[in-house]
VEXMI-900297 format. One record per residue (C-alpha): residue number from 1; residue in three letters; x, y, z. Coordinates in steps of 0.2 Angstrom, whole numbers, padded with zeros to 4 digits. Layout:
node i = NUM	aa = Ala	xx = X	yy = Y	zz = Z
...
END
This chain:
node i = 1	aa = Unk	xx = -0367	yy = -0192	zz = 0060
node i = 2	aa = Unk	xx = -0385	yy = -0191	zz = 0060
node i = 3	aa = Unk	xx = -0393	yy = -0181	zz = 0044
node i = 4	aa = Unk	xx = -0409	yy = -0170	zz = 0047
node i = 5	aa = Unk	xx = -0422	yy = -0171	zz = 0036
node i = 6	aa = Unk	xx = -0423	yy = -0157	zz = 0022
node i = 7	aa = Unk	xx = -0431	yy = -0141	zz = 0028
node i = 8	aa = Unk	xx = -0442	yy = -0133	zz = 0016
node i = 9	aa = Unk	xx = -0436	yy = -0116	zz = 0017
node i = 10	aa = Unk	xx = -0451	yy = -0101	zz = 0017
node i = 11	aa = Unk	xx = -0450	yy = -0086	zz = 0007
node i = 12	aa = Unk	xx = -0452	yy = -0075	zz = 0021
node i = 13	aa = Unk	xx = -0435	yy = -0077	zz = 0029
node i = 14	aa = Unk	xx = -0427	yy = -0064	zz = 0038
node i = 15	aa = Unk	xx = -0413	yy = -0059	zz = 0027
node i = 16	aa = Unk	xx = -0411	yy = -0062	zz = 0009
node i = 17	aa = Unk	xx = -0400	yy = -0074	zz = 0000
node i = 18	aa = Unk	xx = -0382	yy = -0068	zz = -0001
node i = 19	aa = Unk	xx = -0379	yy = -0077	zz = -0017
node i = 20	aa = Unk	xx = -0396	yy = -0068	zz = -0025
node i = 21	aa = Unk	xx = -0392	yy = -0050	zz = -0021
node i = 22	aa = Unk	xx = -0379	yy = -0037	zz = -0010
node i = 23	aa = Unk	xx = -0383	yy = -0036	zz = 0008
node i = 24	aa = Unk	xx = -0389	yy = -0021	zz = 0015
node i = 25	aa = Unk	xx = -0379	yy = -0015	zz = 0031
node i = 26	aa = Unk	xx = -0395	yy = -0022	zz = 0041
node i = 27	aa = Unk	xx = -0396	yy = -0040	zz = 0035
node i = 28	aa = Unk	xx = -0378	yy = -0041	zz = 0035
node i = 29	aa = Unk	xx = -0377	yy = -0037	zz = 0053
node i = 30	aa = Unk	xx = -0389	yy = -0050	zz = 0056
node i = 31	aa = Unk	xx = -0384	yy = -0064	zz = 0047
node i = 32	aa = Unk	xx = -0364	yy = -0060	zz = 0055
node i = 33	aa = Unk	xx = -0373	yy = -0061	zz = 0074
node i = 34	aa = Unk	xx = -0381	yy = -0078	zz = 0069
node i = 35	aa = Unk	xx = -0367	yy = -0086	zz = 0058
node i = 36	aa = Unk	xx = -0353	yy = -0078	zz = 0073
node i = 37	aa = Unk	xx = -0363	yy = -0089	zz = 0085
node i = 38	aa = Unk	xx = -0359	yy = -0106	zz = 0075
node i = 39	aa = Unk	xx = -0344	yy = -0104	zz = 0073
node i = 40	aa = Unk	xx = -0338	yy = -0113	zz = 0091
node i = 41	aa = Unk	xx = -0335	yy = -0131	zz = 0093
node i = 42	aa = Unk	xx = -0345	yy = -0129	zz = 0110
node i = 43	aa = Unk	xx = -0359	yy = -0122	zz = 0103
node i = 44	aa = Unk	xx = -0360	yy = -0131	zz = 0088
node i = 45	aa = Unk	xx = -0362	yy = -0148	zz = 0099
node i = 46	aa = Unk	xx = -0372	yy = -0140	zz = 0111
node i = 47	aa = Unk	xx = -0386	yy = -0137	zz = 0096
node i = 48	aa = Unk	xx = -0385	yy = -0155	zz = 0089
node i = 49	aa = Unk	xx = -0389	yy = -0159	zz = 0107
node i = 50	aa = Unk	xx = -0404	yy = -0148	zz = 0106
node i = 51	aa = Unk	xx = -0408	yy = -0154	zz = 0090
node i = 52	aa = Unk	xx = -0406	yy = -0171	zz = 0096
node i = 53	aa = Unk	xx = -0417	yy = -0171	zz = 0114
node i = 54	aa = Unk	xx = -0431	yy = -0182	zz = 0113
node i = 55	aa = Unk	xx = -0442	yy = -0167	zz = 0121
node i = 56	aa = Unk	xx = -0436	yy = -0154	zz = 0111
node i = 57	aa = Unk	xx = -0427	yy = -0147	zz = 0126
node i = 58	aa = Unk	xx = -0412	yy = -0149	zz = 0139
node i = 59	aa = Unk	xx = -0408	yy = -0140	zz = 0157
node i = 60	aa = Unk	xx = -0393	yy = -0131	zz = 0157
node i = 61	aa = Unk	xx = -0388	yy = -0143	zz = 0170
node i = 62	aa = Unk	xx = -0386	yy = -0158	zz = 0158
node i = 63	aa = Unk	xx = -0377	yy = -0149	zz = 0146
node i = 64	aa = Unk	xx = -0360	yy = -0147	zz = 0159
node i = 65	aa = Unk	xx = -0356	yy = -0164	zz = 0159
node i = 66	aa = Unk	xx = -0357	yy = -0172	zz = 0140
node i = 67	aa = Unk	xx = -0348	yy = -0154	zz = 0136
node i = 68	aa = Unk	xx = -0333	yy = -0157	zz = 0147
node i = 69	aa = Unk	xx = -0337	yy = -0137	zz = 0152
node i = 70	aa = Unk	xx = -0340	yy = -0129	zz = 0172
node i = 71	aa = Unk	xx = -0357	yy = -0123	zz = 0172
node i = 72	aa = Unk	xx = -0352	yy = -0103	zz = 0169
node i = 73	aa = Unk	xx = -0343	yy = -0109	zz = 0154
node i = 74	aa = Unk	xx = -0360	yy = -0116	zz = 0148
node i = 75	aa = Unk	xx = -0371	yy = -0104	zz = 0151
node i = 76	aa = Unk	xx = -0358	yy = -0088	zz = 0143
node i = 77	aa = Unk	xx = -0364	yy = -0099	zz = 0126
node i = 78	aa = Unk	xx = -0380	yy = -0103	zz = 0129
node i = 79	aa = Unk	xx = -0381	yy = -0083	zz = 0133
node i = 80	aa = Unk	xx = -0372	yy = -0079	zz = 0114
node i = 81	aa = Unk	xx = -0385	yy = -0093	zz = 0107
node i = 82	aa = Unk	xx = -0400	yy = -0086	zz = 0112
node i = 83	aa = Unk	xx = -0393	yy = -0066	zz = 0107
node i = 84	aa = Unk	xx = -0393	yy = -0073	zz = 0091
node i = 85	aa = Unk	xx = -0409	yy = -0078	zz = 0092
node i = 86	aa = Unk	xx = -0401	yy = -0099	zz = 0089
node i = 87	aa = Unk	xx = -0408	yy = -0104	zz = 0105
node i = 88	aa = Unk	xx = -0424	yy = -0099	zz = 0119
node i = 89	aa = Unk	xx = -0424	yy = -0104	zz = 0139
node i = 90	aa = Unk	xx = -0435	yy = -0103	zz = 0151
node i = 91	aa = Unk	xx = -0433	yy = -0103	zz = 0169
node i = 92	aa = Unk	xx = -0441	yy = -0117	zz = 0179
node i = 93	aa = Unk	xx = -0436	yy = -0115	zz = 0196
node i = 94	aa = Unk	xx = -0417	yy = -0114	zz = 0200
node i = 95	aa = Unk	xx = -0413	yy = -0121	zz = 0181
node i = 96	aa = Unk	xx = -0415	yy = -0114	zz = 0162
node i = 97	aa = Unk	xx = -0423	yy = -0125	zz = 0150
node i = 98	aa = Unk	xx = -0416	yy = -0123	zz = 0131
node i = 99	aa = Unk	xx = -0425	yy = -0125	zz = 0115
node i = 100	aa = Unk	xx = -0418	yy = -0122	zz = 0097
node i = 101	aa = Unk	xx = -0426	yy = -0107	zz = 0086
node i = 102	aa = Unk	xx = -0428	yy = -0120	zz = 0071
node i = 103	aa = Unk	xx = -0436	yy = -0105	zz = 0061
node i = 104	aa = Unk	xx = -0419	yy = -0094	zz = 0065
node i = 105	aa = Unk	xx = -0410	yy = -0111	zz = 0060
node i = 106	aa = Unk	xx = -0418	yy = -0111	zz = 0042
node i = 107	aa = Unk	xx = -0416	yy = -0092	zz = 0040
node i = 108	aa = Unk	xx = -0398	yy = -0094	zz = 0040
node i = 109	aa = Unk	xx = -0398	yy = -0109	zz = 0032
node i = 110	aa = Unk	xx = -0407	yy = -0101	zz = 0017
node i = 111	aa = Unk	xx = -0396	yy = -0087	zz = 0017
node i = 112	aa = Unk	xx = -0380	yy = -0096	zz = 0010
node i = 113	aa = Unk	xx = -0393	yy = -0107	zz = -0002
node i = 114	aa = Unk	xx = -0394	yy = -0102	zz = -0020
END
């Protein structure tokens, strides 16, 4: 398994620490849509393939075979990724490019650090 380097974590990230303070009604919400949207075996790999694309980003199309998932399956969580803000596409002809929100990615990450 491949390690990522460390992320330096900004100050300004979206929601607080949930080990530093209680969580407003607001930032909980938040940080529920993002950590609801890891917690799938399908989508978990389909960010480390993100993470691991040598251009940063992969077509929809080439996520259906290394997944072992029909195409609507595919898109239904690349749709719940990018609601909670994991992932971004953009449309290039008939296909979807998909790109990680790395910022969104540390935000979450820094939410369950001390």
């Amino acid at each position: 398994m491949k390690r990522s380097p460390t992320i330096e974590v900004s100050e300004d990230v979206c929601c607080p620490s949930i080990l530093q303070a209680p969580l407003g009604a607001d930032d909980a919400g938040e940080l529920a849509r993002g950590f609801q949207a890891l917690a799938d075996p399908v989508r978990l790999r389909v960010l480390s393939m993100l993470a691991d694309a040598p251009r940063g980003e992969v077509c929809v199309c080439d996520f259906v075979g290394p997944l072992g998932k029909s195409q609507p399956t595919v898109s239904h969580h690349l749709k719940i990724l990018a609601e909670a803000g994991l992932v971004h596409g953009e449309r290039r002809g008939k296909w979807v490019w998909y790109s990680l929100d790395r910022t969104r990615l540390t935000d979450l990450r820094a939410a369950i650090g001390s």
